[in-house]
Residue frames as a rotation matrix with the C-alpha (Angstrom) as fourth column:
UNK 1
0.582 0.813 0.000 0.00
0.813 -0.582 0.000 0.00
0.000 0.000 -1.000 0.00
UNK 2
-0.460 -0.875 0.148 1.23
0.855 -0.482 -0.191 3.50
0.238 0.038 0.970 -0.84
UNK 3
0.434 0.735 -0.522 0.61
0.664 -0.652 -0.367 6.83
-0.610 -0.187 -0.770 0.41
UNK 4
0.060 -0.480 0.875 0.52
0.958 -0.220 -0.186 9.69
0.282 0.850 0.446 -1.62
UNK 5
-0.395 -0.440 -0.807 2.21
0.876 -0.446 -0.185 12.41
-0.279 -0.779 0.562 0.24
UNK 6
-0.986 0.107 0.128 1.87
-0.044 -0.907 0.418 15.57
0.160 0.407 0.899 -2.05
UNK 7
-0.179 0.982 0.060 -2.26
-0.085 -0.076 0.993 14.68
0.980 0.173 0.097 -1.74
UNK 8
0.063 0.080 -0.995 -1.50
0.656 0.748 0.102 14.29
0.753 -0.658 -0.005 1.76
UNK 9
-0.615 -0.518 -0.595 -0.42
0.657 -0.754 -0.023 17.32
-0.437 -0.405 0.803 2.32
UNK 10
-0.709 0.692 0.139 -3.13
-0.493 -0.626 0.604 19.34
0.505 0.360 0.785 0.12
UNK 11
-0.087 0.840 -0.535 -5.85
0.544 0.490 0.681 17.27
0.835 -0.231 -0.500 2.12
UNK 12
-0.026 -0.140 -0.990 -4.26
0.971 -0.240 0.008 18.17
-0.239 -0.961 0.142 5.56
UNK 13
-0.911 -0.402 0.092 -3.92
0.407 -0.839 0.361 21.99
-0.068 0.366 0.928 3.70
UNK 14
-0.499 0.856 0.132 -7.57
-0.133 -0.226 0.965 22.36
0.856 0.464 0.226 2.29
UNK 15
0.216 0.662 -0.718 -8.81
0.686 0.420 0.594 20.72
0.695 -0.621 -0.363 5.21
UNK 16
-0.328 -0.356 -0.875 -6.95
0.936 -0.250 -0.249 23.40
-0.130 -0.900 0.415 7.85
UNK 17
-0.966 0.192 0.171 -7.69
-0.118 -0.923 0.367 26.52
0.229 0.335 0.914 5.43
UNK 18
-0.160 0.986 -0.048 -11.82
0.056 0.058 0.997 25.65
0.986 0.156 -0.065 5.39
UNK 19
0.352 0.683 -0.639 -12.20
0.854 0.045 0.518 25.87
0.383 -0.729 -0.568 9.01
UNK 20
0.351 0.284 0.892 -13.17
0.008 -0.954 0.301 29.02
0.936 -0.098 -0.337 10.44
UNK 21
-0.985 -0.172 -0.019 -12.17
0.030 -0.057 -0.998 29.62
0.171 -0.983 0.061 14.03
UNK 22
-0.416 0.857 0.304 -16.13
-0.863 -0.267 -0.429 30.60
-0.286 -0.441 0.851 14.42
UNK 23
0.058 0.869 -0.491 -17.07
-0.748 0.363 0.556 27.23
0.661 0.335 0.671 12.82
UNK 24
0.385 0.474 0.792 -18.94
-0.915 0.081 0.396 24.81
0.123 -0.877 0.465 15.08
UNK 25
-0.405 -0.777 -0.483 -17.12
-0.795 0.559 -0.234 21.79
0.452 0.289 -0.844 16.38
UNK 26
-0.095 0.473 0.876 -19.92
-0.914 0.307 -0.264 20.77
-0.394 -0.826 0.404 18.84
UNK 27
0.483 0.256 0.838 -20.37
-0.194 0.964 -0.183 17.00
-0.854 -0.074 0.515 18.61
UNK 28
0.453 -0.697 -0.557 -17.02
-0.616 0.207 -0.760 16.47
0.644 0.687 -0.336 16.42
UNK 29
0.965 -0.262 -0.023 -15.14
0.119 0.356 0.927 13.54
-0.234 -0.897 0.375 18.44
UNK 30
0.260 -0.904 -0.340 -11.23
-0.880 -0.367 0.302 13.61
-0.398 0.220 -0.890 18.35
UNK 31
-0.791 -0.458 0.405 -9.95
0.112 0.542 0.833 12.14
-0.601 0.705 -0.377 15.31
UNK 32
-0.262 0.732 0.629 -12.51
0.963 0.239 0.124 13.43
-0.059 0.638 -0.768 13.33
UNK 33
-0.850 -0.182 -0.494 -14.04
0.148 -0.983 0.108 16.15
-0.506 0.018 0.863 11.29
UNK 34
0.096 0.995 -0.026 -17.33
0.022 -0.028 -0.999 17.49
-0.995 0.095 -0.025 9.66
UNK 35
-0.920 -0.310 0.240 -17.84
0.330 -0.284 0.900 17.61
-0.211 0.908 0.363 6.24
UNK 36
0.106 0.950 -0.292 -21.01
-0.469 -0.212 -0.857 18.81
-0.877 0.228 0.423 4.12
UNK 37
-0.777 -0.176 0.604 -21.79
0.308 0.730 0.610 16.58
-0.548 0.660 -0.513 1.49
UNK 38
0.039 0.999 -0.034 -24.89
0.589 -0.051 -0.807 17.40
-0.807 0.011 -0.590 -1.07
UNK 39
0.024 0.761 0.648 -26.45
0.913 -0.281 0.296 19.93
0.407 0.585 -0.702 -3.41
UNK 40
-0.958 -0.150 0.243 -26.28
0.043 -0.918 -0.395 23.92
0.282 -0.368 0.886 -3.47
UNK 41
-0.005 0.977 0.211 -29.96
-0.457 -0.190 0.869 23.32
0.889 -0.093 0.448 -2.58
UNK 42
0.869 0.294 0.399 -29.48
-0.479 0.290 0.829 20.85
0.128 -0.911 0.393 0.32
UNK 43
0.055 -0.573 -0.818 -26.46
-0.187 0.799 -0.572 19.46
0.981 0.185 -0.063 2.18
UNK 44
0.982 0.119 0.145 -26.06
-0.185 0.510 0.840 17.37
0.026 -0.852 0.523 5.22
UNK 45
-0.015 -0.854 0.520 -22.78
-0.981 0.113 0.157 17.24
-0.192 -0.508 -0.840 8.05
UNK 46
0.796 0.050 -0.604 -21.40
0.065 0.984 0.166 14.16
0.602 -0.171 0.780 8.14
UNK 47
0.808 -0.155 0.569 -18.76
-0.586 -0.103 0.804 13.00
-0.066 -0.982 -0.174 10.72
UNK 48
0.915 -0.281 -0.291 -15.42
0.026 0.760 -0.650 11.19
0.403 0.587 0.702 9.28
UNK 49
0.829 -0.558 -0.042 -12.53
0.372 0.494 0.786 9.87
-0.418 -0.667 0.617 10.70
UNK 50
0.436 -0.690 -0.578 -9.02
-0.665 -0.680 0.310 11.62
-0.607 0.249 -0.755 10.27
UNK 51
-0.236 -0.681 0.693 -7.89
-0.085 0.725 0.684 8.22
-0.968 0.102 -0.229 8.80
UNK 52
0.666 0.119 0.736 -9.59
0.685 0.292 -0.667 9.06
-0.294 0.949 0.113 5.26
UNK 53
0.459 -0.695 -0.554 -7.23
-0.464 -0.719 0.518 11.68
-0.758 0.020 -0.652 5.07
UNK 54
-0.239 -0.843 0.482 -4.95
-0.508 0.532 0.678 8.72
-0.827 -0.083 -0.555 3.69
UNK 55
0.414 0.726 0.550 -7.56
0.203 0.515 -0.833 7.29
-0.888 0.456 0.066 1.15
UNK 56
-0.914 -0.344 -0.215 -6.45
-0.007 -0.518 0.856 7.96
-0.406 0.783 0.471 -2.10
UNK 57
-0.236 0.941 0.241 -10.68
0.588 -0.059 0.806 7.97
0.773 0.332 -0.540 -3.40
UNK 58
0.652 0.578 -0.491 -11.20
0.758 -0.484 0.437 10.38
0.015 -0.657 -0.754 -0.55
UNK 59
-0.520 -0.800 -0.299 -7.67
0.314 -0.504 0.805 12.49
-0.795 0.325 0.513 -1.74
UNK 60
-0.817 0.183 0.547 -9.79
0.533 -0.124 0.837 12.88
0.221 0.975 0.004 -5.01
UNK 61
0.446 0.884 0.137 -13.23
0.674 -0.433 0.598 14.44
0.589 -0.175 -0.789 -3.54
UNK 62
0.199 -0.250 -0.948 -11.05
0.519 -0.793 0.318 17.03
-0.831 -0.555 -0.028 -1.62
UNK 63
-0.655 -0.722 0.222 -9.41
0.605 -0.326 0.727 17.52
-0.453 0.610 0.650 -4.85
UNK 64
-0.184 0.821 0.541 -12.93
0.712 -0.268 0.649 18.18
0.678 0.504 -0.535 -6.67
UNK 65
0.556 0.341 -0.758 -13.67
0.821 -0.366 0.438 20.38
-0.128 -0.866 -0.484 -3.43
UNK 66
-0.110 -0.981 -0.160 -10.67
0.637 -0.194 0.746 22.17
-0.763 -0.020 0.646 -4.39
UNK 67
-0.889 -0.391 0.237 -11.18
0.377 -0.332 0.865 23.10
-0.259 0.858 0.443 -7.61
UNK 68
-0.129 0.985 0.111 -15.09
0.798 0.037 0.601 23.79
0.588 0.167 -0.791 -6.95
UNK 69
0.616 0.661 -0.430 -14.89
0.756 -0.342 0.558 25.64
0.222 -0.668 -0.710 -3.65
UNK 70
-0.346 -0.900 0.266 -10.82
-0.245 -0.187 -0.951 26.66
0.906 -0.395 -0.156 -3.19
UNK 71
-0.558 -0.187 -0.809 -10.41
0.636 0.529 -0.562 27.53
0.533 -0.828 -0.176 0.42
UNK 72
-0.661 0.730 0.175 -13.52
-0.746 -0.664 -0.049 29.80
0.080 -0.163 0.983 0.48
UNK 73
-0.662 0.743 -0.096 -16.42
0.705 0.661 0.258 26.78
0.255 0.103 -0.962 2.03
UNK 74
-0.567 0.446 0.692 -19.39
-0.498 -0.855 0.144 28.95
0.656 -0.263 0.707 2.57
UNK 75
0.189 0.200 -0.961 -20.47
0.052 0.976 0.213 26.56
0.981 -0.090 0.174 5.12
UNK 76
0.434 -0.465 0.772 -17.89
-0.797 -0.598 0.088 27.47
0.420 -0.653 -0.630 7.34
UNK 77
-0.107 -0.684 0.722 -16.34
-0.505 0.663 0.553 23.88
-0.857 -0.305 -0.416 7.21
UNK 78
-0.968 -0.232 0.092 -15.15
-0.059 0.570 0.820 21.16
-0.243 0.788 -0.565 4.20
UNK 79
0.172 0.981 0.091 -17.41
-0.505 0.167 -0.847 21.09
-0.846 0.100 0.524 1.84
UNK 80
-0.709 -0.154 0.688 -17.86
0.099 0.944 0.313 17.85
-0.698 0.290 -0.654 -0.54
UNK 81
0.118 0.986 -0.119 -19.95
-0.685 -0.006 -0.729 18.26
-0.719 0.167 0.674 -3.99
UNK 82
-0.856 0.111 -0.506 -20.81
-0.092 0.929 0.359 14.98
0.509 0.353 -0.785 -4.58
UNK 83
0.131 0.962 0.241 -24.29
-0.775 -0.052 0.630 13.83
0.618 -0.269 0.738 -4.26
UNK 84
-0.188 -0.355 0.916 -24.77
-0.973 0.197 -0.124 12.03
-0.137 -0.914 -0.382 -0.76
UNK 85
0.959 0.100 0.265 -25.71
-0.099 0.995 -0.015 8.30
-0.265 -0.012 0.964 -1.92
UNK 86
0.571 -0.786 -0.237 -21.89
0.190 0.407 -0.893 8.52
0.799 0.465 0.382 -3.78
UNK 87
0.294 -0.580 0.760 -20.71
-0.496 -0.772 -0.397 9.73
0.817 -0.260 -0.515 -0.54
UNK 88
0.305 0.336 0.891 -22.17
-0.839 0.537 0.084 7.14
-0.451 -0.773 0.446 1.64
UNK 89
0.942 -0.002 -0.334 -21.08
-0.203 0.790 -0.579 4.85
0.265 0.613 0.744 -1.02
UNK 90
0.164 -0.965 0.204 -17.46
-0.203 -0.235 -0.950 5.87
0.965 0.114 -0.235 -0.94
UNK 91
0.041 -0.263 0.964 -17.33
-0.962 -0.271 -0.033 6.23
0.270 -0.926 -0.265 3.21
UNK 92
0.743 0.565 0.359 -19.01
-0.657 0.719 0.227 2.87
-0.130 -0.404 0.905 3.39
UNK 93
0.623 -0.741 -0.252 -15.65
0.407 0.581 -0.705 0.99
0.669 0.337 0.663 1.25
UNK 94
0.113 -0.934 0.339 -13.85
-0.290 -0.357 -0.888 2.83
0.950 0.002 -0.312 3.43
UNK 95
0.017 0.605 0.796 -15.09
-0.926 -0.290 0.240 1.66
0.376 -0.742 0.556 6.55
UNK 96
0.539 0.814 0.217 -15.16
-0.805 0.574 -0.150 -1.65
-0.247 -0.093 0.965 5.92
């Protein structure tokens, strides 16, 4: 298994720039973070372990985040646009 560092480092990058100091952390546990997954009409928090960080199929939906959102989420934490069944898809393989 390999890790790919340079995406390792823009994950851990994108992922420090998108949170606000004012955004909410309430019911985040440690080792984990929020994301927003969804639709400019509706999206929903989810709760993921720091260990997808490492994913290289979860390195690629930051990327898309990236190039969709930069490091402006209007959210006020990671946002993810992918619709949420491919998200739950993706989390589930990762999980598992």
């Amino acid at each position: 298994m390999s890790i790919r560092l340079p995406g390792m480092v823009q994950a851990k990058a994108l992922l420090r720039r998108s949170l606000l100091p004012s955004a909410p952390t309430v019911n985040v546990p440690k080792g984990h973070f929020a994301v927003y997954v969804g639709d400019q009409a509706q999206k929903k928090r989810f709760i993921v372990p720091i260990c997808y960080l490492t994913n290289p199929s979860f390195q690629d939906l930051l990327g898309l985040a990236e190039e969709e959102f930069g490091f402006n989420h209007p959210m006020g934490g990671l946002t993810i646009p992918c619709k949420e069944d491919q998200f739950l898809d993706l989390a589930s393989r990762l999980s598992g």
